[in-house]
Each structure stands twice: as structure tokens, then as C-alpha cells.
C-alpha angles and dihedrals in degrees: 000000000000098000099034115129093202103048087055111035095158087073092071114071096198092052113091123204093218096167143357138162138192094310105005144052125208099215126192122184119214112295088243081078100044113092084189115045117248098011117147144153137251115216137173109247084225113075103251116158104229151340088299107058098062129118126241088249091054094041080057091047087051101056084043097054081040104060089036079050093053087050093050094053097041092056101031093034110014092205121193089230143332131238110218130190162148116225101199114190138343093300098052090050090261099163103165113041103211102105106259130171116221123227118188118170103210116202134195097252097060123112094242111026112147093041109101133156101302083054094066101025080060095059118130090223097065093057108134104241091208116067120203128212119239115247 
């Protein structure tokens, strides 16, 4: 995909390749555009939509740039937690479709620490306004 920022993540300056293996990139941008400190993506080397789409083998990379991920924060950040997680699709906020895992290390002195994706997925406000019947 030509216009993919993903599938070419040496095009944008601020994008650093931190770590990859063999399938996948973890990618961080300049910490001018990080609201959380730390925070980055995964994503497979190869354009695939979405969570779904990946193979066994970069489901495995994943998981390995995920737990060196988790090393790396813990002794550059130290972060109190992390928020981790897939968008799939428009609904879900996806705004780049080129599949990409979220990893946000959360700490105790943010505004709004504490308040993790339940958090939002409980407001009020989301509340579907059409019910459907069970079949």
C-alpha cells in the first residue's frame, strides 16, 4: 500500500523504528506527539487490515516484540500499567487500516489514570439507543 504509513514507516521522520523482528515493527513517534509518555504501536511489516488478517507466525512476532516492549518501558518509563489494545474498523476509531496494537503505558500522575477502557466502553453516553432482540 503506497500510502500506507505503516508499510512504510521510514517516510515519516518523526516515526522511529525502536524495535522488529522477523514480521512486525514496534514503532514509537517523537514524544512532542505522545499525549502518554512511551506509548507506540506493533505492526506486521506486511499490509494486513486488521487483527484478523494476521498469520500464525505474526501473531508469534507480536507476542515477542510485546513482552521485549514491556522490558523496555518498565526500565526506560516505569510506567504504573499499560492499556493494550486492537481498534478494528470505523466503529471501533480505526483510522489507518493497516493492522496496528496498541501499547500505552498508563502512570499514577495522569489526569486520568484509572480510567481504562471499561471506563470509556460504560458511558452513558455510548449507550446504543436501538435494542435487539436475541435470537
Amino acid at each position: 500500500m503506497e500510502n500506507c504509513p505503516f508499510c512504510h514507516p521510514h517516510r515519516d521522520v518523526k516515526q522511529n523504528i525502536v524495535y522488529e523482528n522477523d514480521t512486525c515493527y514496534f514503532l514509537q513517534h517523537d514524544n512532542e506527539q505522545e499525549i502518554i509518555e512511551g506509548s507506540g504501536v506493533i505492526v506486521p511489516k506486511t499490509h494486513r487490515r486488521n487483527v484478523f488478517d494476521l498469520t500464525k507466525e505474526q501473531w508469534n512476532d507480536t507476542y515477542e516484540l510485546l513482552q521485549k516492549v514491556k522490558r523496555y518501558l518498565d526500565d526506560i518509563h516505569k510506567p504504573d500499567g499499560y492499556t493494550i489494545g486492537w481498534n478494528v474498523g470505523e466503529a471501533s476509531n480505526q483510522t489507518v487500516s493497516h493492522c496496528h496494537l496498541h501499547i500505552i503505558p498508563r502512570y499514577n500522575d495522569e489526569p486520568l489514570a484509572g480510567k481504562g477502557l471499561r471506563h470509556w466502553l460504560k458511558q452513558p453516553e455510548n449507550k446504543r439507543k436501538r435494542i435487539y432482540s436475541s435470537h
